[in-house]
Gaussian input, Z-matrix of N, CA and C with variables (Angstrom, degrees):
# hf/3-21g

backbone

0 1
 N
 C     1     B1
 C     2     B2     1     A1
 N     3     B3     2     A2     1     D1
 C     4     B4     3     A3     2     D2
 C     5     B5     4     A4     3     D3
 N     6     B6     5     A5     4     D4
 C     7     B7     6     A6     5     D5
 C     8     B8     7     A7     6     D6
 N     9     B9     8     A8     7     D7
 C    10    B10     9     A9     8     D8
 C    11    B11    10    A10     9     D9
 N    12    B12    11    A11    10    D10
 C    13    B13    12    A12    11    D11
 C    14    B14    13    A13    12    D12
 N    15    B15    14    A14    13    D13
 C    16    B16    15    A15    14    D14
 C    17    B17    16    A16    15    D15
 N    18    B18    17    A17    16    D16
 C    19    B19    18    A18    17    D17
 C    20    B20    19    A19    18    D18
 N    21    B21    20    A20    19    D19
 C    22    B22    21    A21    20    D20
 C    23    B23    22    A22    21    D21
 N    24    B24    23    A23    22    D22
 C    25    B25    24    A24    23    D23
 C    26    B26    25    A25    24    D24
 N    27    B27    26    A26    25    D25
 C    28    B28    27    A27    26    D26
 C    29    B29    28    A28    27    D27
 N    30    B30    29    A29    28    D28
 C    31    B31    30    A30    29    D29
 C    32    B32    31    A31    30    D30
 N    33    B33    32    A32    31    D31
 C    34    B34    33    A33    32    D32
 C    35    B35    34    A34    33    D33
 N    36    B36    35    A35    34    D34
 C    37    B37    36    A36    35    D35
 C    38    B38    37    A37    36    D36
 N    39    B39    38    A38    37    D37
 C    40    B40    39    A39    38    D38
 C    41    B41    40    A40    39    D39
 N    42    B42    41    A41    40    D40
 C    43    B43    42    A42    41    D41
 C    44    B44    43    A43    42    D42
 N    45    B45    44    A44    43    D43
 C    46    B46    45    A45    44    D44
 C    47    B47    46    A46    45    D45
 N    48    B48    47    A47    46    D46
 C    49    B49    48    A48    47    D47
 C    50    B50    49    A49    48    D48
 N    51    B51    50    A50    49    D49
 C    52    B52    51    A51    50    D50
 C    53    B53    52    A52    51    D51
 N    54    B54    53    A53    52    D52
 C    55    B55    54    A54    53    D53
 C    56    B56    55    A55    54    D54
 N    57    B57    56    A56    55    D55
 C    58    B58    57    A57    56    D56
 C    59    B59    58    A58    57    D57
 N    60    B60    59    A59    58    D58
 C    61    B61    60    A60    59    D59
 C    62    B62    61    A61    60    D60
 N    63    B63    62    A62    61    D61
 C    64    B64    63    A63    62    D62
 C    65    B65    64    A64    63    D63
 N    66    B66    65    A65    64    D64
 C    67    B67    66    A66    65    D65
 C    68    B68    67    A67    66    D66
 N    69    B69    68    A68    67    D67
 C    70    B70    69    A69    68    D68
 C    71    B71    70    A70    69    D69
 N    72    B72    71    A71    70    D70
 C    73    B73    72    A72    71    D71
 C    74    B74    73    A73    72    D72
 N    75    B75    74    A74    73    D73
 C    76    B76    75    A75    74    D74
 C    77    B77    76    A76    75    D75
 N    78    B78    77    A77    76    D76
 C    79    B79    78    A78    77    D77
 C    80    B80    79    A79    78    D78
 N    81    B81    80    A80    79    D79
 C    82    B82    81    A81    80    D80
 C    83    B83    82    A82    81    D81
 N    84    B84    83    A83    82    D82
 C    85    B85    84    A84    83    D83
 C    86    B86    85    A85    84    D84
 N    87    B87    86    A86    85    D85
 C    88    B88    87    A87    86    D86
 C    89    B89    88    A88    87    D87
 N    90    B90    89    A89    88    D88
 C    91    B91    90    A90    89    D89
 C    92    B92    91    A91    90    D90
 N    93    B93    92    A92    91    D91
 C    94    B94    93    A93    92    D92
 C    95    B95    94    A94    93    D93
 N    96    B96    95    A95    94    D94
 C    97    B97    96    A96    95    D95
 C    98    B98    97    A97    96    D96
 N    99    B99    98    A98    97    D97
 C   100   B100    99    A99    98    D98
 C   101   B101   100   A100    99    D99
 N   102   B102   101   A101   100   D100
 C   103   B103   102   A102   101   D101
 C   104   B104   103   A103   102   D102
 N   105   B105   104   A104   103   D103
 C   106   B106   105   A105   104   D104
 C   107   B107   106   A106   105   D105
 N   108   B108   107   A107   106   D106
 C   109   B109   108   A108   107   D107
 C   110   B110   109   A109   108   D108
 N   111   B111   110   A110   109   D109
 C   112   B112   111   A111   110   D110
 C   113   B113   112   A112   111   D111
 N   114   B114   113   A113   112   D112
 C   115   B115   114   A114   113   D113
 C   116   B116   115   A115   114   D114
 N   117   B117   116   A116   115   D115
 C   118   B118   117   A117   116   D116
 C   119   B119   118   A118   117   D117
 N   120   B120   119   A119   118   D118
 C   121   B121   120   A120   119   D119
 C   122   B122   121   A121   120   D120
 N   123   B123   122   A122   121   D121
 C   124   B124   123   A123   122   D122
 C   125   B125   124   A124   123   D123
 N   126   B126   125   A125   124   D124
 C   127   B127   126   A126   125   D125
 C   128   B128   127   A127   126   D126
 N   129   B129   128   A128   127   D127
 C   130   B130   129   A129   128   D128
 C   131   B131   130   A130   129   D129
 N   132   B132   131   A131   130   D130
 C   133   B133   132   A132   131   D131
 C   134   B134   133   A133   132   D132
 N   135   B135   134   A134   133   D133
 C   136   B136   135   A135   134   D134
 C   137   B137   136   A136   135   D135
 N   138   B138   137   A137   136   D136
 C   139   B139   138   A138   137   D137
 C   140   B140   139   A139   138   D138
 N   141   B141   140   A140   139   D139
 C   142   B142   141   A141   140   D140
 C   143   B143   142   A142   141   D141
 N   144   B144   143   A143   142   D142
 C   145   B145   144   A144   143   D143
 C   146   B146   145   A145   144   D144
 N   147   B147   146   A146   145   D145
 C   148   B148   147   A147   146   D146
 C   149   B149   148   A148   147   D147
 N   150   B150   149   A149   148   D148
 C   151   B151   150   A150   149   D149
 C   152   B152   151   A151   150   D150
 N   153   B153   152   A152   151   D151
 C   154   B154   153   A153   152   D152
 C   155   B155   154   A154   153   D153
 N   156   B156   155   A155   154   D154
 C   157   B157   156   A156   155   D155
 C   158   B158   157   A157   156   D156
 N   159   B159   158   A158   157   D157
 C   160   B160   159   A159   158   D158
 C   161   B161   160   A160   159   D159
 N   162   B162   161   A161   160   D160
 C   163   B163   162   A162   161   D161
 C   164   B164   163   A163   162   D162
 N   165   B165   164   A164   163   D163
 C   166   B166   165   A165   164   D164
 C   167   B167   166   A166   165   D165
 N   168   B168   167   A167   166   D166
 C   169   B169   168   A168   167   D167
 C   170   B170   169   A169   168   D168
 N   171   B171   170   A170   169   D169
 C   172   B172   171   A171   170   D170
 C   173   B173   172   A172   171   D171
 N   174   B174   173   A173   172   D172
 C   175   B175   174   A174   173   D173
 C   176   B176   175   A175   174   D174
 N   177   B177   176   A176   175   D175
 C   178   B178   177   A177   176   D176
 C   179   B179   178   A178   177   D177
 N   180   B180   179   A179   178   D178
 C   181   B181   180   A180   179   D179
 C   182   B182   181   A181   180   D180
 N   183   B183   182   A182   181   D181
 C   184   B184   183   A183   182   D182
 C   185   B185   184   A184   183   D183
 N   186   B186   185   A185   184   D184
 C   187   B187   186   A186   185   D185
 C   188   B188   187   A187   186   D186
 N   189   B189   188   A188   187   D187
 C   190   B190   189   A189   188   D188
 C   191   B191   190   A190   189   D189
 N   192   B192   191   A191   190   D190
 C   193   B193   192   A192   191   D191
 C   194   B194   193   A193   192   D192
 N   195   B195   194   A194   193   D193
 C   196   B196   195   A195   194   D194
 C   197   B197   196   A196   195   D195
 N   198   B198   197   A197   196   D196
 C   199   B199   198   A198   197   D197
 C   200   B200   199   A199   198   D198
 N   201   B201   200   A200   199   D199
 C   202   B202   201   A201   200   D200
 C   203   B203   202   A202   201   D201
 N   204   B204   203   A203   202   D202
 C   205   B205   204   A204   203   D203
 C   206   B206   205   A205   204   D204
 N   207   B207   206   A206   205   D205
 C   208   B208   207   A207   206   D206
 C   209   B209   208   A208   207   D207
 N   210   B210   209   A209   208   D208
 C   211   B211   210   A210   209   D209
 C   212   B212   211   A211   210   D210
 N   213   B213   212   A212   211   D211
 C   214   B214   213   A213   212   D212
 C   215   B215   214   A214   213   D213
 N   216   B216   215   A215   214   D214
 C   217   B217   216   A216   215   D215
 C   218   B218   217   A217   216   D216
 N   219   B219   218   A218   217   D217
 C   220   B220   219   A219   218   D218
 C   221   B221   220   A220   219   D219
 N   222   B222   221   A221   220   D220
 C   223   B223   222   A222   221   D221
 C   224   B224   223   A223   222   D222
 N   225   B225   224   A224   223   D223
 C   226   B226   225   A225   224   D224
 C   227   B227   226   A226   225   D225
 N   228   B228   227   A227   226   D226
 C   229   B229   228   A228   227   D227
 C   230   B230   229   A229   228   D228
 N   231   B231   230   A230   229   D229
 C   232   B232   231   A231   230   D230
 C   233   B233   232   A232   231   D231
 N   234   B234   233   A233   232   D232
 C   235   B235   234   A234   233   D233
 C   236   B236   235   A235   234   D234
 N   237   B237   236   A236   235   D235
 C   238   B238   237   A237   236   D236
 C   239   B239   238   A238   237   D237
 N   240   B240   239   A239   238   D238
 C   241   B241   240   A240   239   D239
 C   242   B242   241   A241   240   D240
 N   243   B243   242   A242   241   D241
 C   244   B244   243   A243   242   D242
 C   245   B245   244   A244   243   D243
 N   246   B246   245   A245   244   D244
 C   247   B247   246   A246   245   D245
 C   248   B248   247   A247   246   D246
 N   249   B249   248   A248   247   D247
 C   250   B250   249   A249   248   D248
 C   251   B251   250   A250   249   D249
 N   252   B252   251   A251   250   D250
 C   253   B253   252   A252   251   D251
 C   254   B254   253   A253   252   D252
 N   255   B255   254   A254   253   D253
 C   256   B256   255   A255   254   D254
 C   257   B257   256   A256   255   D255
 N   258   B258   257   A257   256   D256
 C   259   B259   258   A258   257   D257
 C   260   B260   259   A259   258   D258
 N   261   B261   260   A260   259   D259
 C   262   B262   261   A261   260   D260
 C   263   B263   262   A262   261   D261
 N   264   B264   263   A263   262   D262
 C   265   B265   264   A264   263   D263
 C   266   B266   265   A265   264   D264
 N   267   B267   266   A266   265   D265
 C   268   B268   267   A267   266   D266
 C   269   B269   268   A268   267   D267
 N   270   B270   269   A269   268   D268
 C   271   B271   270   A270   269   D269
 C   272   B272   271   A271   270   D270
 N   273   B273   272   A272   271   D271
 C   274   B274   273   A273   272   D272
 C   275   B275   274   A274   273   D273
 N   276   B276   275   A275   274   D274
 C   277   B277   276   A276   275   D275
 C   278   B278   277   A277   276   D276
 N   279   B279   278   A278   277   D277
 C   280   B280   279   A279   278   D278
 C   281   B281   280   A280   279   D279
 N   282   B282   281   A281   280   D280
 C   283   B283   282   A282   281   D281
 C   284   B284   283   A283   282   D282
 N   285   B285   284   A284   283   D283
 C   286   B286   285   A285   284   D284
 C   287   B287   286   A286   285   D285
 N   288   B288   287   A287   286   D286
 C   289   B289   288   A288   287   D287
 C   290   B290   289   A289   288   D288
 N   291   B291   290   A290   289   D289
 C   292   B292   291   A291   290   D290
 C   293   B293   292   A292   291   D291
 N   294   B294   293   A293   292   D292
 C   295   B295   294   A294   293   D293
 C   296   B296   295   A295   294   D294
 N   297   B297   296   A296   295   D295
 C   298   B298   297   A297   296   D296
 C   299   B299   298   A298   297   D297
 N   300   B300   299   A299   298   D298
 C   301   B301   300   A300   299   D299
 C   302   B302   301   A301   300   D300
 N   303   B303   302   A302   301   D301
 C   304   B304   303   A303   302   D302
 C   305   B305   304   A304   303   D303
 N   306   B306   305   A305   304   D304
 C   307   B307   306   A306   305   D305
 C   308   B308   307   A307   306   D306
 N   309   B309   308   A308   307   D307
 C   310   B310   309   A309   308   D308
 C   311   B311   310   A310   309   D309
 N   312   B312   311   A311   310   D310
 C   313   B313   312   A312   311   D311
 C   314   B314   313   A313   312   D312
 N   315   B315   314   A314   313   D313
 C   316   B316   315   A315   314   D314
 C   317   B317   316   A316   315   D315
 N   318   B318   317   A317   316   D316
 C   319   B319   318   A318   317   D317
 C   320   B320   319   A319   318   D318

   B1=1.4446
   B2=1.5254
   B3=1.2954
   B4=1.6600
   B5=1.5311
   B6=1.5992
   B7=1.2785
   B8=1.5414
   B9=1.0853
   B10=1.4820
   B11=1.3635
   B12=1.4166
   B13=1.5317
   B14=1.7981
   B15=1.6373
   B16=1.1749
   B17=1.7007
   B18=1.1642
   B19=1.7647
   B20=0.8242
   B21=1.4582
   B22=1.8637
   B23=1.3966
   B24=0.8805
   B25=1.9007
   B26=1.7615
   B27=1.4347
   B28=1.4592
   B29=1.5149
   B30=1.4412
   B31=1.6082
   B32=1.8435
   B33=1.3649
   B34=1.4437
   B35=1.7819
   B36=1.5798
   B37=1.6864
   B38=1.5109
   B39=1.5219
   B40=1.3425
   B41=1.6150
   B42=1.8086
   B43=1.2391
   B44=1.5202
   B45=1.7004
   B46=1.5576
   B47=1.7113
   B48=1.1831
   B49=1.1989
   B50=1.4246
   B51=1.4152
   B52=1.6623
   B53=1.8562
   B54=1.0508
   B55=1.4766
   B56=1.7371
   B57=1.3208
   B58=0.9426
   B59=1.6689
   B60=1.0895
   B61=1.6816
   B62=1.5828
   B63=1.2739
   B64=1.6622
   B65=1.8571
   B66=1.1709
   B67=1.4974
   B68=1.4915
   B69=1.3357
   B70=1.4023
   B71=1.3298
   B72=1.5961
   B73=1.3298
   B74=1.4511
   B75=1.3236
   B76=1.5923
   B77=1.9526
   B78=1.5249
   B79=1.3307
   B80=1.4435
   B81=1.2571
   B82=1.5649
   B83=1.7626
   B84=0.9225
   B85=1.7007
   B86=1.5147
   B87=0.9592
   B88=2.0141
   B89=1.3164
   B90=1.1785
   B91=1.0556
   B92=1.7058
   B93=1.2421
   B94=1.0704
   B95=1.8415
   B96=1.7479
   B97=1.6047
   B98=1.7101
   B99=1.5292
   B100=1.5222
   B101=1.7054
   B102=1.2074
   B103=1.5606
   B104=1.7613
   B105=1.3763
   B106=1.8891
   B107=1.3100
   B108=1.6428
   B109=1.0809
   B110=1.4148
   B111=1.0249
   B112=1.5257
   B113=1.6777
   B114=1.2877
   B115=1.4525
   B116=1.3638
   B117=1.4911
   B118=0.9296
   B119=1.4883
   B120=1.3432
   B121=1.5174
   B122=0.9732
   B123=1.5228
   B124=1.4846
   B125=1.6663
   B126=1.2160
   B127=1.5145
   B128=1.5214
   B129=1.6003
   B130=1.1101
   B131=1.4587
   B132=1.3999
   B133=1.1927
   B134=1.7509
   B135=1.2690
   B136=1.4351
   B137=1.6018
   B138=1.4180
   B139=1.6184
   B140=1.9491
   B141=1.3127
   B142=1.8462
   B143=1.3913
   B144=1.7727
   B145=1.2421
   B146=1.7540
   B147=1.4902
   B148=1.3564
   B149=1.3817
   B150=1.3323
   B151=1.6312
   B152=1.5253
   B153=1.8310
   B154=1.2903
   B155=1.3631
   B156=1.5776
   B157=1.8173
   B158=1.4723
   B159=1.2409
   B160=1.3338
   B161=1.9295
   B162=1.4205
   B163=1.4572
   B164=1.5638
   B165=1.4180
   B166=1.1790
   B167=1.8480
   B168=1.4892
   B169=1.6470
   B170=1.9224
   B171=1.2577
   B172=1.4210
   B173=1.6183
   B174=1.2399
   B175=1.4623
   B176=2.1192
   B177=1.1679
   B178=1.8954
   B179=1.1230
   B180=1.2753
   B181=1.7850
   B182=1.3894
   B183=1.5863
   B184=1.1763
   B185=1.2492
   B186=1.4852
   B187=1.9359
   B188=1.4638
   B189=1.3672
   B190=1.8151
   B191=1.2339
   B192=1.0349
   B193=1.4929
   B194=2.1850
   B195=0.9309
   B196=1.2040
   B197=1.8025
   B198=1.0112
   B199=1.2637
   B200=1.9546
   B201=1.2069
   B202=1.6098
   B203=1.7506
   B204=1.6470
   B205=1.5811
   B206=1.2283
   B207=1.5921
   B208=1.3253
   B209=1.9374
   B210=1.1529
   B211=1.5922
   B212=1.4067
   B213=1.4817
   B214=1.5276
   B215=1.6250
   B216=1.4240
   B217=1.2673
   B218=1.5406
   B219=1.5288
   B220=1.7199
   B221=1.8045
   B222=1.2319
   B223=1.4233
   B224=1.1391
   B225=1.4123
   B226=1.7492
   B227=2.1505
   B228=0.9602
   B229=1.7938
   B230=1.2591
   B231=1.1497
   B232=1.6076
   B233=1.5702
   B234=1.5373
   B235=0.9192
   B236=1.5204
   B237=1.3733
   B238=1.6836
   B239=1.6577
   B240=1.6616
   B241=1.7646
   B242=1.8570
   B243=1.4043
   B244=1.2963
   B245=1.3990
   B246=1.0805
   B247=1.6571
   B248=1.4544
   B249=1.9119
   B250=1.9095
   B251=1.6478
   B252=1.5172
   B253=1.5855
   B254=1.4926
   B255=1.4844
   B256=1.4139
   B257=1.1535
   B258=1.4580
   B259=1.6913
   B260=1.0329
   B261=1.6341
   B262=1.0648
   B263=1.4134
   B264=1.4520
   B265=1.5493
   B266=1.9643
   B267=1.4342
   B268=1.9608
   B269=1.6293
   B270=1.6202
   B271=1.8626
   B272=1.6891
   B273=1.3780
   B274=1.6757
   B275=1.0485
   B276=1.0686
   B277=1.4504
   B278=1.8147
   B279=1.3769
   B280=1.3222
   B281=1.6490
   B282=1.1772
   B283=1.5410
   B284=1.5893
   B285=1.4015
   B286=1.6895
   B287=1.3123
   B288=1.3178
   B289=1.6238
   B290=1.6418
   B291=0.9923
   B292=1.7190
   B293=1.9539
   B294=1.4653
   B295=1.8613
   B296=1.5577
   B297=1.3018
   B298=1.1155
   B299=1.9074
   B300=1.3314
   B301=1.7929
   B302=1.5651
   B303=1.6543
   B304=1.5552
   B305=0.9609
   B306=1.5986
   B307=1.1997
   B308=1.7150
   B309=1.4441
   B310=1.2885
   B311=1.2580
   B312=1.6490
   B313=1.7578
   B314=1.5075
   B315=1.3874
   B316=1.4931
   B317=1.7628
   B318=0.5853
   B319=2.0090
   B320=2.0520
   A1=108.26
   A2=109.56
   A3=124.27
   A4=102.55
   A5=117.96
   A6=115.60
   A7=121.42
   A8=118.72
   A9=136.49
   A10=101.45
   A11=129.04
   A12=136.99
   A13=97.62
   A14=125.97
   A15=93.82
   A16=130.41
   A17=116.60
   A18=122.03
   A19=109.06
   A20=124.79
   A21=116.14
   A22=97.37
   A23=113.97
   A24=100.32
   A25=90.06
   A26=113.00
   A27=108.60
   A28=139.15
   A29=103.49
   A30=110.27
   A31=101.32
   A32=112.38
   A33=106.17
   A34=114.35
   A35=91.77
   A36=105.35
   A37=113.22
   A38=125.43
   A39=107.32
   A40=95.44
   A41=97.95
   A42=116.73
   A43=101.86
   A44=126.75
   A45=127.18
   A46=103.21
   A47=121.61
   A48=148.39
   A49=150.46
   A50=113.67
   A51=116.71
   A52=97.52
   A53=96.75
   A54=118.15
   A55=107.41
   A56=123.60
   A57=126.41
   A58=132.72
   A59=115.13
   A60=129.39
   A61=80.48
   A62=137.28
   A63=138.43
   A64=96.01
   A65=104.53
   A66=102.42
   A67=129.43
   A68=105.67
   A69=105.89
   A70=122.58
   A71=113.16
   A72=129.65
   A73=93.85
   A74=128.36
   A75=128.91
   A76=78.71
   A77=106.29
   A78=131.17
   A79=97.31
   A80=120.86
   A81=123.14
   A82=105.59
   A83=106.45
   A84=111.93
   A85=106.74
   A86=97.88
   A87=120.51
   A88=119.36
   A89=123.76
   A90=136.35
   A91=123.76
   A92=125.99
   A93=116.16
   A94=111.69
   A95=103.94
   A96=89.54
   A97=94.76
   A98=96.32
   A99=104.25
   A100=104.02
   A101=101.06
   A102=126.70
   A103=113.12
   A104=95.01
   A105=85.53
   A106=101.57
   A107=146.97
   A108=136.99
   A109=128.15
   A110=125.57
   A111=118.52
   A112=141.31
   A113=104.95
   A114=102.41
   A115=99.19
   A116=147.80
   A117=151.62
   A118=160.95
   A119=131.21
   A120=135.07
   A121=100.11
   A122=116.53
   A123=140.18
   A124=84.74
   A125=96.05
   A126=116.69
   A127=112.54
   A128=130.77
   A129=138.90
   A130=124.16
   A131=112.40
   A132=121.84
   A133=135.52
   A134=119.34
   A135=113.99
   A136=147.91
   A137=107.19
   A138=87.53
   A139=113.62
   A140=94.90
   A141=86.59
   A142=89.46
   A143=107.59
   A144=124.25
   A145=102.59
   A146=111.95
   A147=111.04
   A148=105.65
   A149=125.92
   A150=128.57
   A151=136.30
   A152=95.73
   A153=110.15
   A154=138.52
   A155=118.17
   A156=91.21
   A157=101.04
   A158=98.60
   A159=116.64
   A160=120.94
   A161=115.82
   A162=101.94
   A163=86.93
   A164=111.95
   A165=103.37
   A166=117.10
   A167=89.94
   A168=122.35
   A169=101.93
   A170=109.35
   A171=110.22
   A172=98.44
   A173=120.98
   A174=122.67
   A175=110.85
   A176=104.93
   A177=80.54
   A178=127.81
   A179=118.20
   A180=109.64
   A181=101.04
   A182=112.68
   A183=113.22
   A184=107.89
   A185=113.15
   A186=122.81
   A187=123.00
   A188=104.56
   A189=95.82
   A190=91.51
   A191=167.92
   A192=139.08
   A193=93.10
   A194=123.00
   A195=139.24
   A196=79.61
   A197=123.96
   A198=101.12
   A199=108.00
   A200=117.78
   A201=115.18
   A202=77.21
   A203=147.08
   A204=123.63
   A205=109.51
   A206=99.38
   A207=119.00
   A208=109.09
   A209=132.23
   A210=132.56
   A211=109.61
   A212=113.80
   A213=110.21
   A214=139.21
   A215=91.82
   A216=101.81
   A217=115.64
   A218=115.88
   A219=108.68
   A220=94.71
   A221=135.13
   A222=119.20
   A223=81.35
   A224=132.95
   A225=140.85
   A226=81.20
   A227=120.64
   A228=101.79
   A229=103.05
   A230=152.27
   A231=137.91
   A232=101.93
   A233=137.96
   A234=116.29
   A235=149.66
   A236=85.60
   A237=104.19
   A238=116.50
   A239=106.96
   A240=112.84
   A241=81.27
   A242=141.06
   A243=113.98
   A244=83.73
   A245=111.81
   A246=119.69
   A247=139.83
   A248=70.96
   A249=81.02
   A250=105.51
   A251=113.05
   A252=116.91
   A253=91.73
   A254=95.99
   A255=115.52
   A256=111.47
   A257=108.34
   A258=124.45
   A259=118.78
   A260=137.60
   A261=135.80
   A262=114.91
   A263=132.30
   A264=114.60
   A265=96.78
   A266=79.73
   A267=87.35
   A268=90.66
   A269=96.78
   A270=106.44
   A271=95.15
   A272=121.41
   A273=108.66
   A274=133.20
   A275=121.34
   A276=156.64
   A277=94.77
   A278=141.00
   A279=135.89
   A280=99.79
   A281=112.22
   A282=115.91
   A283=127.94
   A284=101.96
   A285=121.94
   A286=122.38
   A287=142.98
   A288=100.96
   A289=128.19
   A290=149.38
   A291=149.53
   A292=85.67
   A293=105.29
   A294=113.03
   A295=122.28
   A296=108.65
   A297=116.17
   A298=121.08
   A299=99.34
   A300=101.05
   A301=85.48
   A302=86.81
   A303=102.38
   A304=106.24
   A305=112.99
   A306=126.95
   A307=106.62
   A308=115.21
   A309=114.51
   A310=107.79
   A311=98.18
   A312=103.36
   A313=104.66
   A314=119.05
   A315=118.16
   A316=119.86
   A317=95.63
   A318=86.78
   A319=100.93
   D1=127.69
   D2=169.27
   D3=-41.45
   D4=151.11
   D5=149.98
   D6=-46.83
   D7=-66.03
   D8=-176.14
   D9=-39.84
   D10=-66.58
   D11=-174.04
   D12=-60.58
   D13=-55.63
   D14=-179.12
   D15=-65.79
   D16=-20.32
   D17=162.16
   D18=-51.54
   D19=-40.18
   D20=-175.98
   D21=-83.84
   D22=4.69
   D23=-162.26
   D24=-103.58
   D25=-54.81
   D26=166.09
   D27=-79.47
   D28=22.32
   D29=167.90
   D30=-104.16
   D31=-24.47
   D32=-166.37
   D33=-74.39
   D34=140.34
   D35=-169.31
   D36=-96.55
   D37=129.36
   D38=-171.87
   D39=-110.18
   D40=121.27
   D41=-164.77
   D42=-92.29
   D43=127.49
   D44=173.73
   D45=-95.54
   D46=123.59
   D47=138.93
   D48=-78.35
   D49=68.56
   D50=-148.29
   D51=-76.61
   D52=170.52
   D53=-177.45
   D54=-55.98
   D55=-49.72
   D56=166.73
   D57=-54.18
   D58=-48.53
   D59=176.27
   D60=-70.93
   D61=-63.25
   D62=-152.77
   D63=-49.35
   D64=-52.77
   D65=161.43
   D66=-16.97
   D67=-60.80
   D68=-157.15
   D69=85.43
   D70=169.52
   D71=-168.64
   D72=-144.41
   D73=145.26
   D74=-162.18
   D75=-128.08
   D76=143.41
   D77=-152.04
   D78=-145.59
   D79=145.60
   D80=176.36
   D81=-154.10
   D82=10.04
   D83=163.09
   D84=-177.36
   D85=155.11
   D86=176.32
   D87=-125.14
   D88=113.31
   D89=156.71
   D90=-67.66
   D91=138.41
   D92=-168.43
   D93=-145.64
   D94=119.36
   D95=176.83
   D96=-151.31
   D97=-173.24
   D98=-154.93
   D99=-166.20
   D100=147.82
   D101=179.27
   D102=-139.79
   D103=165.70
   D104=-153.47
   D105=-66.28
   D106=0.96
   D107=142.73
   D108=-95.32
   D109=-17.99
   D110=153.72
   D111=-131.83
   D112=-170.09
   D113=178.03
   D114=-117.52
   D115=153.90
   D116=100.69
   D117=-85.65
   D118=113.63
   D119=-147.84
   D120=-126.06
   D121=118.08
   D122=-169.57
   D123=-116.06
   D124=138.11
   D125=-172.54
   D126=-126.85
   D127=88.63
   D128=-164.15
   D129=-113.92
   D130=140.42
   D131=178.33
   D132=-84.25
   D133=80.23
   D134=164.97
   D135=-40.83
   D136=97.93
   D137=-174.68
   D138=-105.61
   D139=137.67
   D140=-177.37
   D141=-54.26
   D142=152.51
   D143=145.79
   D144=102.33
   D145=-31.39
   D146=-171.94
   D147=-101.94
   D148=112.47
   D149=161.63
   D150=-20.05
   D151=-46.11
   D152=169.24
   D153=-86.83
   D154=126.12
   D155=176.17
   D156=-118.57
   D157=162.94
   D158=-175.99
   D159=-106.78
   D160=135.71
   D161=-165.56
   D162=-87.79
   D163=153.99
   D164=-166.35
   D165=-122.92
   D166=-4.72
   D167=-166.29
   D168=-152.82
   D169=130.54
   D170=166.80
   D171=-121.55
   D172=131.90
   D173=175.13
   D174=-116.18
   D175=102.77
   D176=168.85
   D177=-109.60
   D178=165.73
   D179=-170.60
   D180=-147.01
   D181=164.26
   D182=161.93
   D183=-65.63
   D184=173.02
   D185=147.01
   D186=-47.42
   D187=-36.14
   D188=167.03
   D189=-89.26
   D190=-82.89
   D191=-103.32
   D192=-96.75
   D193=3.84
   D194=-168.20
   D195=-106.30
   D196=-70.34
   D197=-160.15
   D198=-78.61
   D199=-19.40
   D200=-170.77
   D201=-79.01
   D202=-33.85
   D203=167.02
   D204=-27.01
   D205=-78.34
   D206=-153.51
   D207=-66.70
   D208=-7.12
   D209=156.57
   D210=-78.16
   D211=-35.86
   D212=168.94
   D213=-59.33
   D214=-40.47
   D215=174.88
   D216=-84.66
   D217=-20.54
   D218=174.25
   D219=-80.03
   D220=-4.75
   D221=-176.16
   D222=-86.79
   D223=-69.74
   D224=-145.12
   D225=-59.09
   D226=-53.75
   D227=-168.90
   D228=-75.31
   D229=-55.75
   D230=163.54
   D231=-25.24
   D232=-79.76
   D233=171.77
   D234=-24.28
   D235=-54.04
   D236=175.50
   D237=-60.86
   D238=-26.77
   D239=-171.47
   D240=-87.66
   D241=-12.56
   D242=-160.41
   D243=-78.34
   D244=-47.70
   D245=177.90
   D246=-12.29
   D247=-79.68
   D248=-173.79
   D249=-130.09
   D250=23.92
   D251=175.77
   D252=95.15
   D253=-176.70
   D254=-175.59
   D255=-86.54
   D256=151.54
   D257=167.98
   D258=-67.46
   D259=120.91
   D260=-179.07
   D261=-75.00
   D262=109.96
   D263=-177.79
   D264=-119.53
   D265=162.61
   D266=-170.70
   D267=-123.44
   D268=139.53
   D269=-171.72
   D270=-69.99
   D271=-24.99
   D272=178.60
   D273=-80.31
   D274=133.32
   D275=-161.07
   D276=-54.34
   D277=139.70
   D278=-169.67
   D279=-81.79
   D280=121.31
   D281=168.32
   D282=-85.35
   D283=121.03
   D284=-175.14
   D285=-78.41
   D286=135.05
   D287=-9.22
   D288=-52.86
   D289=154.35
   D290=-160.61
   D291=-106.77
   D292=112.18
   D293=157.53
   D294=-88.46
   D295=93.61
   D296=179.33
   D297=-63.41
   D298=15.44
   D299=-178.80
   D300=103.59
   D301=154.40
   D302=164.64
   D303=64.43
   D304=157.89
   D305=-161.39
   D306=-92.50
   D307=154.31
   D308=-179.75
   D309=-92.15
   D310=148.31
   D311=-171.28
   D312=-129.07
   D313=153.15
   D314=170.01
   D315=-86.82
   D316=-168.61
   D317=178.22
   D318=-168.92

């Protein structure tokens, strides 16, 4: 083995991904706060009609790993607009209850 190939060979991380986390968690606002050692991002779910939301994910980070996020995700959306155009964002604030389409039904 090359030098070069074994450095790459001993920096690489073998990441586990179970069926469950692979899932996901569906998020519709973020909360976001911080102290001089960390960040924290509570990741919460909105439902029209219900008063309450629930955080549904807590993530914390240092200040660097908070900021190497936040460079990641403006590369991954620059990318993503080379893609498929720009993201449409609206300066207003989401109004509560939030109507996701369609008419509301009782059950």
């Amino acid at each position: 083995m090359e030098k070069d190939e074994q450095q790459v060979a001993e920096n690489q991380i073998n990441i586990e991904l179970n069926e469950e986390v692979a899932e996901g968690i569906y998020a519709n606002l973020a909360m976001i706060a911080h102290s001089n050692s960390e960040f924290v991002i509570d990741f919460i779910r909105m439902m029209p009609g219900v008063p309450k939301a629930k955080v549904k994910s807590r993530i914390i980070l240092t200040p660097e790993h908070a900021k190497r996020l936040l460079h990641a995700l403006q590369d991954n959306i620059q990318r993503y607009e080379q893609t498929f155009g720009p993201i449409k964002r609206t300066e207003e604030a989401p109004k509560f209850p939030m109507n996701f389409g369609g008419t509301m039904g009782e059950a």
